[in-house]
N, C-alpha and C positions, 0 to 999 in steps of 0.2 A: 474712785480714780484708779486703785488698785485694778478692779474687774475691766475698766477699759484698756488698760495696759497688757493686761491678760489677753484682753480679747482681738487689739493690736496684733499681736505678738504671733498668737494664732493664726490671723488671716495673711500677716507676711506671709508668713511659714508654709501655708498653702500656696499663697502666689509664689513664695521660690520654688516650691516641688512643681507648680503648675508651666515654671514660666522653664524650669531646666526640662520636663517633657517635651513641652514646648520643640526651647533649642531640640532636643536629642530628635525628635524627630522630623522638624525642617531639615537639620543635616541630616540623617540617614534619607529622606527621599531625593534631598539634593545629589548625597553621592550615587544614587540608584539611578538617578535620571542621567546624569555626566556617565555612568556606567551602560547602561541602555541607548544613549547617544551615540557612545564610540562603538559597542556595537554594530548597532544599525551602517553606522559610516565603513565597518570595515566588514560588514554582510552586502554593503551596497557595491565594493570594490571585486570583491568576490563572484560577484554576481549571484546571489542566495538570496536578495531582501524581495525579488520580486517571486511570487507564487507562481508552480507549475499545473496544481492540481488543485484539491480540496484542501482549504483553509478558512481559518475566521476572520473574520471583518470586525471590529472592536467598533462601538455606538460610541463615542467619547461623550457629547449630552447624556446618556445615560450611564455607564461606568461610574463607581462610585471608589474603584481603588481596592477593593478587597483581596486584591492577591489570588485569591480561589483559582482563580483559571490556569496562572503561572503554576500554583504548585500541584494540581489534577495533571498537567501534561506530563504525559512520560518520556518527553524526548526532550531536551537539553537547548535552552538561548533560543527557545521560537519563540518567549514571551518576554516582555520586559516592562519596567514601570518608566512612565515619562510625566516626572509632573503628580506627581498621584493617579497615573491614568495607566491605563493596562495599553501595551502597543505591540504589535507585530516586528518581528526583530530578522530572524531567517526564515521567510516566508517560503524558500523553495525547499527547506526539507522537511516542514510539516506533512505528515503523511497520514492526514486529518482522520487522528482517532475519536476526534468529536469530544474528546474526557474536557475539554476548555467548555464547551457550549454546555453540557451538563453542570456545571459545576459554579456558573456565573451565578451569582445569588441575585441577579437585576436582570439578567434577559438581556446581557448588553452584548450579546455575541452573538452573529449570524455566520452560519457553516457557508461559502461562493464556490464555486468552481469558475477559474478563467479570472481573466483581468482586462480592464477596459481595453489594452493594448495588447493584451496575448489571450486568444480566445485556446479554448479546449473542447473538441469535437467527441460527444456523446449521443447516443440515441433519445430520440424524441419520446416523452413517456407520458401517460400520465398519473395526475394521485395515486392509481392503483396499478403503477407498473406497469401496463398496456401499453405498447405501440400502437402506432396507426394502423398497426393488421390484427381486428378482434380477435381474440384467443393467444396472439400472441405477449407474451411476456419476457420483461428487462430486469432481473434483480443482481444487486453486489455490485462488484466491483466496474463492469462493463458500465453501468448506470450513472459510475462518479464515487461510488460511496464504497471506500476498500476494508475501510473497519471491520474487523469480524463479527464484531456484535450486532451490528447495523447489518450487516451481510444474511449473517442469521436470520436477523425480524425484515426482512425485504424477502428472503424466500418464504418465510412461510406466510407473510401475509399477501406474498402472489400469489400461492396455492387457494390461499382462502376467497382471494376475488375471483379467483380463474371457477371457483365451487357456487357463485353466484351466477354462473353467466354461463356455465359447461350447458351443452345442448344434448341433451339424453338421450335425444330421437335419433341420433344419427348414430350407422353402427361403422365402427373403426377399430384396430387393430387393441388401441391403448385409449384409455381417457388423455392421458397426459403423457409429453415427453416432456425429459429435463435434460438441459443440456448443458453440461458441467457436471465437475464435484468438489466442487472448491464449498465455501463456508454456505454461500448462497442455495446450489446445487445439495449440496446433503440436508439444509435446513428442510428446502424443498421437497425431497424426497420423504424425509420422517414425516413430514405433515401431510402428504397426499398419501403416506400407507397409514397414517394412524386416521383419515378419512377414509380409507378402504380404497379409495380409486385403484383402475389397474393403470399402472405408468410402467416407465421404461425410462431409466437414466443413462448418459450416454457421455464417457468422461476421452480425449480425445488422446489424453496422458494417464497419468494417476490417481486414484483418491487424495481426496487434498487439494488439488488445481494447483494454484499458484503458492501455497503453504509448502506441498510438497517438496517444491520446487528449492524452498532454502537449502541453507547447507544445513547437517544434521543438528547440529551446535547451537545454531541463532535460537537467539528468545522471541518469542511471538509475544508481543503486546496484546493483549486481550482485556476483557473485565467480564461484568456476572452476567449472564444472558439465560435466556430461557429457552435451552435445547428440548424440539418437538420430541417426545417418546420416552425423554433423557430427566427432563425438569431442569430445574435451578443449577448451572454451569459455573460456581463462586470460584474464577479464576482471574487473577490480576497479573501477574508476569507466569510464564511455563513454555517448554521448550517445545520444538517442532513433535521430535515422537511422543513425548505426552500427549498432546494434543492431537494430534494421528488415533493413536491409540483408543483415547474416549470416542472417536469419531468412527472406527473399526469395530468398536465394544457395541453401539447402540446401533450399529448396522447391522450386524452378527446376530444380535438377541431377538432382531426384529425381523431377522431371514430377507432383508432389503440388500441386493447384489448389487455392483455398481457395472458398465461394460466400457471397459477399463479399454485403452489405447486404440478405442473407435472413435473415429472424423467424420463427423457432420460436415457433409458436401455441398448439398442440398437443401431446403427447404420452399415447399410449395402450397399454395393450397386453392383446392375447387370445391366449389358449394360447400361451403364450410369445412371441407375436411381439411385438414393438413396433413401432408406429404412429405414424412422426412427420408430423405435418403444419406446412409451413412458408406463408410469403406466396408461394411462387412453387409446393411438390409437394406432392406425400402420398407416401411412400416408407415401406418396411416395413426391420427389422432385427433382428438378433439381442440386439442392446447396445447401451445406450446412455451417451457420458460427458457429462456435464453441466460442462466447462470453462468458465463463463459467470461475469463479474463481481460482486462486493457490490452495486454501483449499479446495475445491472439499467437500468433506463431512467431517463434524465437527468430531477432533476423541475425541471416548470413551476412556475411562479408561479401561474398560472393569472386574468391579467391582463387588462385588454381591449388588442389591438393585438399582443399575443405572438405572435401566426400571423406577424406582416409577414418578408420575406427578411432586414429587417437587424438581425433574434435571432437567436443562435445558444446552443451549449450547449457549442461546443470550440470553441479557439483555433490554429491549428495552423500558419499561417504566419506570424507578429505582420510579420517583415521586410517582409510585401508591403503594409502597414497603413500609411498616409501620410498626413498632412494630414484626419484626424480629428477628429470631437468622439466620443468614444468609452464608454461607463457600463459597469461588469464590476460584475456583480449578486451578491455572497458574500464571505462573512470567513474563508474555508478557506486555505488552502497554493496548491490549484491556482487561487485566484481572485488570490489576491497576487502571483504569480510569474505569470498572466497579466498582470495591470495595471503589471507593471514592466516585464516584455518589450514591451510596448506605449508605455511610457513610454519604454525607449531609441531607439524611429524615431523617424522625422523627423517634428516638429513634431505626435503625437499631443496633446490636450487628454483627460488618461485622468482620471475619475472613477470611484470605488469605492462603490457603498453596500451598505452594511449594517447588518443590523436590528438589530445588537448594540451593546453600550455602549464595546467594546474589543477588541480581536483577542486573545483568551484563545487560541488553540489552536494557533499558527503556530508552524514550527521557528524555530530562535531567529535564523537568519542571515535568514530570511524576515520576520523582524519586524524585526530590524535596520533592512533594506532600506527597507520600508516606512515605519520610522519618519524615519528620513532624508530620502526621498523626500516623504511628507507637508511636513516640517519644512522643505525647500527650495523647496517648491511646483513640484513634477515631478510629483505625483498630489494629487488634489482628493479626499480624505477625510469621507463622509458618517455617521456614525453615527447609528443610532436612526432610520435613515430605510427606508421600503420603497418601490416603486416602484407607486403607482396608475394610469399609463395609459401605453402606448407610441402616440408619435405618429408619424408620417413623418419630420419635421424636429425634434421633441423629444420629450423625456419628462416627465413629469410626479410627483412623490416625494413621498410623506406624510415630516416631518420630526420627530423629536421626540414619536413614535407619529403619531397623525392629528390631532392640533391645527395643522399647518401645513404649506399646498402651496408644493413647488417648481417651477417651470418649467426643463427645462437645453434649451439645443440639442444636440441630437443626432445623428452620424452611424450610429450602427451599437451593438449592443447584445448584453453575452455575460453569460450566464446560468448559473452555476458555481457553485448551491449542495446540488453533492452528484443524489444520484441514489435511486430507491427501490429497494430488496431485491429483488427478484424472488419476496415468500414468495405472495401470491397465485399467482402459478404454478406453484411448488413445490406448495404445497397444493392446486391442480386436479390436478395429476399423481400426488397422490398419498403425495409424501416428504413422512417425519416430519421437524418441524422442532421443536427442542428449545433450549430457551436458558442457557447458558452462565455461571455464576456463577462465575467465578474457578478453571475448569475447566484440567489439563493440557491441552495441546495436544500438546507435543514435552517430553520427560523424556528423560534416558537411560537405557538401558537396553528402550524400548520399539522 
């Protein structure tokens, strides 16, 4: 009687520890989802819940709730739990480093580009990067796929299909051009000189491409990749010049030049050759990779006074920026994180305008900042306003649409709202461009 009372006693004693996990965890998913909820309702107000670019699609039949994908994201409220179920939250400021699809322990996450209702126009490619013009090739960011990791392994394993299919017998200036030197462009390059080919890169800005382009400051999100010539690349957050730097190092060692602020005008090709013609040659090749960015060329305003030297379109040393009166033209990420890097020297006077009613689009620590910053008055916040003339010593700003001018004094003026596609020059060359409705990009299994 004794050992059954014992034994009573015991299996309570389990069911009360079984039955309080129990509670403690109904409630903790219960407040995750009420918290995942309101999100979502005030990302949907915002206008952030619908996707602009590359993001993940969550399987819910297959999701089993493990969190992994939420805590691999390096960017802040794109993931949330609904239910015991992993759900997309701010879908427009995923800025699809793919770390969720890796990390999914069940394959329950597909990388889309595009939404059933908002398509997103990319070149036509196939498995092996290829456009509809043999020899030619589409890797990085152009492609859909901005990740640097992913950027990296898309140039070199263009190099490597363009090495199945290079046509020997024909004599041309280069085996290969590359065009960029963004992540895609330099993967590129180390992997067609560590194949010996003779190529020619052709960068239209920078080293770097679109990297270069941050301010010196920003963190680059990265992870471990396998740099051609370089090896194993074990880097998880690092700043713009570090990462410069490694990418200058294994350039240098390798005697690979880049030709640095030449424009690719042209592209042609007969009987298999291709004909590129830049602002400075005309040179022939076998292949061609098109490593070149989304934004394609920075856009204008198209304003009177915009020629003068003190517009610009990147910010790239804010530290040497002192004693200012300064206007940063855009409601994007790289316009806010420039006007804050500007805001931390000395004694800048930084104003912001934008033609919008509210910064709908910004990562949440970037609107943080911003909102702070407004709210102390360390940045001068213009909404609904656009900028009618640049003068030498001021600018001049429709406020409130064009019912009312402003005058600001002004020392210098940066212009960060975004850039155009490059699909007219795709379309001269010739690549099919096809637009993207809520399209795999990255699945497993492919």
């Amino acid at each position: 009687m004794e050992t059954l009372l014992e034994n009573f006693i015991s299996y309570f004693m389990v069911a009360c520890v079984a039955a309080i996990i129990i509670v403690w965890y109904v409630r903790r998913n219960s407040l995750k989802t009420k918290r995942t909820i309101l999100q979502i309702e005030a990302a949907k107000k915002l206008g952030i819940h619908e996707p602009v670019s590359l993001h993940p699609v969550i399987d819910t039949n297959t999701c089993i709730g493990s969190g992994a994908c939420i805590t691999a994201c390096p960017e802040k409220d794109i993931l949330g739990m609904v239910n015991g179920q992993a759900h997309v939250i701010n879908a427009a400021r995923c800025v699809g480093h793919g770390a969720c699809f890796h990390a999914c322990p069940v394959q329950a996450i597909t990388l889309c580009i595009g939404t059933e209702k908002r398509g997103v126009e990319i070149p036509h490619v196939s498995r092996e990067f290829e456009t509809n013009i043999p020899g030619l090739y589409v890797a990085g960011e152009l492609g859909g796929m901005g990740l640097i990791k992913n950027a990296v392994e898309q140039g070199k394993q263009a190099v490597t299909f363009f090495l199945r299919k290079m046509n020997t017998k024909i004599e041309t200036n280069y085996d290969l051009i590359i065009v960029g030197a963004g992540p895609a462009g330099i993967s590129a390059s180390l992997t067609a000189a560590k194949n010996k080919l003779k190529f020619l890169t052709i960068e239209q800005d920078t080293l770097g491409g679109t990297v270069y382009n941050f301010p010196r400051k920003k963190i680059v999100m990265t992870s471990p990749m396998d740099l051609p010539l370089y090896g194993q690349l074990k880097l998880k957050e690092t700043s713009k010049p570090e990462l410069l730097e490694i990418w200058k190092g294994v350039l240098q060692r390798n005697r690979i030049s880049i030709n640095e602020n030449e424009r690719v005008e042209e592209i042609g090709k007969v009987n298999n050759i291709f004909i590129v013609k830049s602002s400075k040659r005309t040179c022939t090749s076998k292949g061609v990779i098109l490593a070149i960015g989304r934004r394609g060329t920075p856009r204008k305003l198209g304003v009177p006074g915009e020629e003068k030297e003190k517009v610009a379109y990147r910010m790239i040393e804010p530290e040497l920026i002192n004693d200012k009166k300064v206007l940063v033209v855009g409601g994007g990420d790289a316009a806010i994180e420039t006007a804050l890097l500007l805001a931390e020297t000395n004694r800048n006077e930084v104003t912001i305008s934008y033609r919008g009613e509210n910064f709908s689009r910004l990562k949440p620590k970037n609107l943080e900042n911003i909102t702070e910053a407004s709210a102390n008055k360390k940045i001068r916040v213009l909404f609904n306003s656009n900028v009618k003339e640049i003068l030498d010593d001021r600018i001049i700003l429709y406020i409130n649409g064009a019912g009312e001018l402003v005058e600001l004094e002004n020392d210098s003026v940066y212009i960060l709202v975004g850039g155009t596609l490059p699909t007219e020059f795709l379309q001269k060359v010739g690549v099919t461009i096809t637009k993207k409705f809520g399209e795999a990009i990255l699945k497993h299994g492919n």
